[in-house]
ZAMARGU-4260 file (C-alpha; in steps of 0.2 Angstrom, whole numbers, plus 5000, padded with zeros to 4 digits):
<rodrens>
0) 4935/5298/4929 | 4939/5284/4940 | 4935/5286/4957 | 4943/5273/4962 | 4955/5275/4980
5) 4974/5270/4975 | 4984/5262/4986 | 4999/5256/4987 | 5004/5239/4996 | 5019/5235/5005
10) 5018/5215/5007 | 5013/5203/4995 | 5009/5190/5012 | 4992/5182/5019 | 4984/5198/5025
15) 4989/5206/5007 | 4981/5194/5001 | 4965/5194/5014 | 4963/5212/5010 | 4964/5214/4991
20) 4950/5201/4990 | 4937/5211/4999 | 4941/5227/4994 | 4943/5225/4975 | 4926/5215/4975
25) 4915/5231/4979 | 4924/5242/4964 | 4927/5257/4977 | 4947/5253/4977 | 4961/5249/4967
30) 4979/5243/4970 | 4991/5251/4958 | 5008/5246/4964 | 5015/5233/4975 | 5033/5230/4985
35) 5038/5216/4993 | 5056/5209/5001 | 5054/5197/4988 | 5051/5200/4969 | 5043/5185/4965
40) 5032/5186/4977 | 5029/5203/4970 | 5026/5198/4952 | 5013/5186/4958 | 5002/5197/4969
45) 5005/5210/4953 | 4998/5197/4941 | 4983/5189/4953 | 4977/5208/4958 | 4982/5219/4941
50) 4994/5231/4948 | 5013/5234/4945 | 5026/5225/4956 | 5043/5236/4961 | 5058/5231/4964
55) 5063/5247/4976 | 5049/5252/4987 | 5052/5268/4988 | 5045/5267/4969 | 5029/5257/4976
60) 5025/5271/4985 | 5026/5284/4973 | 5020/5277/4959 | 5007/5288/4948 | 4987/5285/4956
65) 4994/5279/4974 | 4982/5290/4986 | 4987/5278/5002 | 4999/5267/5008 | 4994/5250/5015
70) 5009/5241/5027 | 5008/5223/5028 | 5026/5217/5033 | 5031/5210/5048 | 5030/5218/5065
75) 5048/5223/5066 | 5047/5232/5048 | 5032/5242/5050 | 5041/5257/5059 | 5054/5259/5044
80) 5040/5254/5030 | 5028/5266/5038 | 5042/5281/5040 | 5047/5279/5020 | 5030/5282/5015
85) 5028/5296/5025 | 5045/5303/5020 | 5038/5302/5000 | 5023/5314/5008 | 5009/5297/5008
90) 4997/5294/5021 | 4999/5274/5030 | 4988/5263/5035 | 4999/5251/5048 | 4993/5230/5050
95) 4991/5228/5067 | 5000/5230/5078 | 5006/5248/5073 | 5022/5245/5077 | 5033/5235/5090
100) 5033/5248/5104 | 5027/5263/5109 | 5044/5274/5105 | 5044/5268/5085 | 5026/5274/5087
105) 5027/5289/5096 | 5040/5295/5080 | 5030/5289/5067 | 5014/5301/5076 | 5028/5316/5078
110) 5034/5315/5060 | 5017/5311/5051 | 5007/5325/5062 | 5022/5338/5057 | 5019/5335/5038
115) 4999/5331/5041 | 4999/5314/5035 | 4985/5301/5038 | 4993/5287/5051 | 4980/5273/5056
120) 4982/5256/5064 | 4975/5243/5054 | 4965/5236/5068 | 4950/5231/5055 | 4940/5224/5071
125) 4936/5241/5078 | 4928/5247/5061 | 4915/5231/5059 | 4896/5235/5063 | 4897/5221/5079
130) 4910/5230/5087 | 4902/5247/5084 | 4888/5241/5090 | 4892/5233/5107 | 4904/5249/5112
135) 4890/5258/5111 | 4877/5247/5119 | 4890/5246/5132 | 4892/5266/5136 | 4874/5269/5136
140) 4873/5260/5150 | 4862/5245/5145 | 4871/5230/5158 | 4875/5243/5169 | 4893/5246/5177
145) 4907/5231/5169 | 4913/5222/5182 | 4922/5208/5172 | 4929/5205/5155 | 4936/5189/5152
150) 4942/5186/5132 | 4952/5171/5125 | 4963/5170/5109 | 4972/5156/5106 | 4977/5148/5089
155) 4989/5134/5086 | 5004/5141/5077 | 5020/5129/5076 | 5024/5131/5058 | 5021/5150/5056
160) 5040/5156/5054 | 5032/5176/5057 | 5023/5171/5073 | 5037/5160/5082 | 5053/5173/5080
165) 5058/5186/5088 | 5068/5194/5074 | 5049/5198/5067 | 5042/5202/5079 | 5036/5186/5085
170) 5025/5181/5100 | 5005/5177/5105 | 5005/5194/5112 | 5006/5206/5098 | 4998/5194/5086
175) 4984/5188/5094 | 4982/5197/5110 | 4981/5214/5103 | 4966/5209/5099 | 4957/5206/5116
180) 4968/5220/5122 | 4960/5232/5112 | 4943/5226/5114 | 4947/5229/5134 | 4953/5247/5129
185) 4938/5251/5118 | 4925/5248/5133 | 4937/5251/5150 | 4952/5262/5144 | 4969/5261/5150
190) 4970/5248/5165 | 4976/5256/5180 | 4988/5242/5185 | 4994/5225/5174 | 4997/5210/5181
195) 5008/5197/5166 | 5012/5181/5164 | 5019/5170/5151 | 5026/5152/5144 | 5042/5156/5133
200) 5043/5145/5116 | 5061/5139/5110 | 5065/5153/5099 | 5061/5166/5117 | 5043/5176/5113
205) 5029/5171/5122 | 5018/5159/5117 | 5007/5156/5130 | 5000/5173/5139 | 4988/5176/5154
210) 4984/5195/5156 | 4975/5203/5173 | 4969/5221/5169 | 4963/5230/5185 | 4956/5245/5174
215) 4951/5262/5181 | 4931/5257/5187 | 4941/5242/5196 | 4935/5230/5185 | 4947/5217/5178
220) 4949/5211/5161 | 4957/5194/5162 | 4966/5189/5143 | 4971/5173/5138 | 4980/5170/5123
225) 4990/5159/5116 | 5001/5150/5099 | 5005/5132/5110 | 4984/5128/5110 | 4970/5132/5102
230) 4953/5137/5114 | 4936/5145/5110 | 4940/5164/5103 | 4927/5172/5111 | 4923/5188/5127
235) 4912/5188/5141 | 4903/5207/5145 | 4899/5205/5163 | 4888/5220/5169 | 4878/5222/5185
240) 4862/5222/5176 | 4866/5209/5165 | 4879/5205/5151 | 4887/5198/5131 | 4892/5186/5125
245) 4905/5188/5110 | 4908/5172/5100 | 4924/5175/5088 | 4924/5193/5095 | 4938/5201/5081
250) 4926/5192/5065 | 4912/5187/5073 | 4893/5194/5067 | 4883/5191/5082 | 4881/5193/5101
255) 4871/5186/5117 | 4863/5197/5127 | 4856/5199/5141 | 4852/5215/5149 | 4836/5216/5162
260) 4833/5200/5164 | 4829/5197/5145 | 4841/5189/5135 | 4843/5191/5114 | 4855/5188/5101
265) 4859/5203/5089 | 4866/5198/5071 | 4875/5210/5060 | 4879/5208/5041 | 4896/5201/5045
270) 4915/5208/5047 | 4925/5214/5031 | 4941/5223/5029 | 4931/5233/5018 | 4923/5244/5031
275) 4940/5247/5038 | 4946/5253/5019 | 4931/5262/5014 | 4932/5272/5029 | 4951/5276/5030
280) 4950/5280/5011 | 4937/5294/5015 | 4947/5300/5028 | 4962/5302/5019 | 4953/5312/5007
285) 4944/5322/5019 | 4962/5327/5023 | 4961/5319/5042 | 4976/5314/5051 | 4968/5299/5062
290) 4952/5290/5062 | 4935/5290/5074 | 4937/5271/5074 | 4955/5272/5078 | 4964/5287/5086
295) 4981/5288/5089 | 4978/5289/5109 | 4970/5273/5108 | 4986/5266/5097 | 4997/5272/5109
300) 4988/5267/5124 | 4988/5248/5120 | 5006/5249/5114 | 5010/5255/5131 | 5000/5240/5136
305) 5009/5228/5127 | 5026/5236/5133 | 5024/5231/5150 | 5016/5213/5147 | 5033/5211/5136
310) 5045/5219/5152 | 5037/5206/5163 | 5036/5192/5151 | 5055/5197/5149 | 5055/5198/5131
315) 5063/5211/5120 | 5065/5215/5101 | 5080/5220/5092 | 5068/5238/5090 | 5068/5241/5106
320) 5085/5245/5108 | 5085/5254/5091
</rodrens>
């Protein structure tokens, strides 16, 4: 009997691609079908990674073995991508971020809770050992109270058509800064007060993004992030009893610390989307709605984040008025 997980994937892109690799390599998964706007691009993923190609994908999803649904379209699709699969009774796992704002999410939750479907943001950082480890590090009080986190994410992006338009879901914010968002949310929670800033591009998104978080503790986490430059991607933990240092935070394997006076660095094996597959395919068999690693609070927290960097950046998606 193969115990193989099944999934289904909707985009044939990058990350399709970024994904299949690792998680085909262990043997604990397998892609049966795939959908993408595109045939041809479908038939290619279907011929690289063994699986069939559709040309509806409403018959992706429902095709015999699919146990899981794995969304990998633009931002501006994942709501209705996300809503067909739960529709045709699948659970979802949604690329980051979930979805464009917090009202496509909140339906998603109300419809996939209703009918207990798995939903899970595809935020793969959160389910790597070096993240696990410092969140917990962190809360048990080894560099005291945070006072400061300061996290940069900047990547040169002129010629990525996804990442400069608005029509999907373009801008620094929701694909890079999510990222250092999320890593402020998993240590401090939802700020108290946000304080936005941002250099437009030509097509409108922003593309050049400072952050000020005064979070709940009053400690700030100030976020940089940007597609005009590229800078070091890397956190600063600033305790009062000491603090990390987070080289390539959302990948990275290793941090600096120093914590009563003594300073150390701690390795890990390394990041892989498959500890974020292998976990959301047990989950979904367990019959859970949500993951440990991430719950739907903490989705809908950082969306509402990003809802008000984007009303005082001044920019708006044609979703938001759907």
């Amino acid at each position: 009997m193969d115990k193989r997980f099944g999934w289904a994937y909707i985009g044939s892109g990058s990350i399709a691609q970024k994904t299949a690799n690792q998680i085909l390599a262990k043997g604990d998964h397998k892609i049966i079908s795939v959908w993408s706007k595109h045939k041809e691009n479908s038939d290619k993923f279907a011929k690289k990674y063994n699986c069939l190609a559709f040309e509806r994908m409403e018959d992706a999803i429902q095709a015999q073995g699919v146990e899981g649904v794995y969304i990998a379209t633009p931002h501006t699709a994942h709501f209705n991508n996300a809503l067909l699969a739960l529709k045709c009774q699948k659970p979802v796992l949604i690329e980051k971020p979930i979805t464009v704002n917090t009202k496509e999410l909140k339906m998603l939750l109300e419809y996939g809770t209703k009918h207990n479907l798995y939903i899970g943001e595809a935020m793969w950082m959160k389910f790597n050992p070096l993240a696990k480890f410092i969140n917990e590090y962190v809360k048990a009080g080894n560099i005291g109270d945070i006072l400061e986190l300061d996290a940069s994410f900047c990547v040169w992006s002129p010629r990525r058509k996804r990442v400069n338009r608005p029509e999907l879901g373009g801008g620094a914010l929701l694909d890079l800064g999510v990222y250092p968002i999320t890593y402020s949310h998993m240590l401090l929670g939802k700020p108290s007060a946000i304080d936005a800033k941002t250099k437009l591009n030509k097509f409108g998104v922003d593309g050049d993004d400072e952050i000020r978080l005064i979070n709940k503790n009053d400690s700030v986490s100030n976020i940089s992030t940007s597609i005009f430059k590229y800078s070091m991607i890397q956190t600063n933990i600033i305790g009062n009893n000491g603090k990390i240092k987070v080289p390539n935070f959302f990948s990275g394997n290793k941090a600096v610390i120093t914590s009563d006076g003594k300073k150390f660095v701690y390795k890990t094996d390394g990041s892989s989307y498959t500890y974020q597959f292998n976990k959301v395919a047990q989950d979904i068999r367990l019959g859970k709605l949500e993951s440990e690693e991430v719950q739907h609070k903490d989705s809908l927290e950082i969306m509402e984040i990003m809802d008000e960097c984007r009303k005082q950046f001044g920019v708006y998606y044609k979703n938001d008025g759907a």
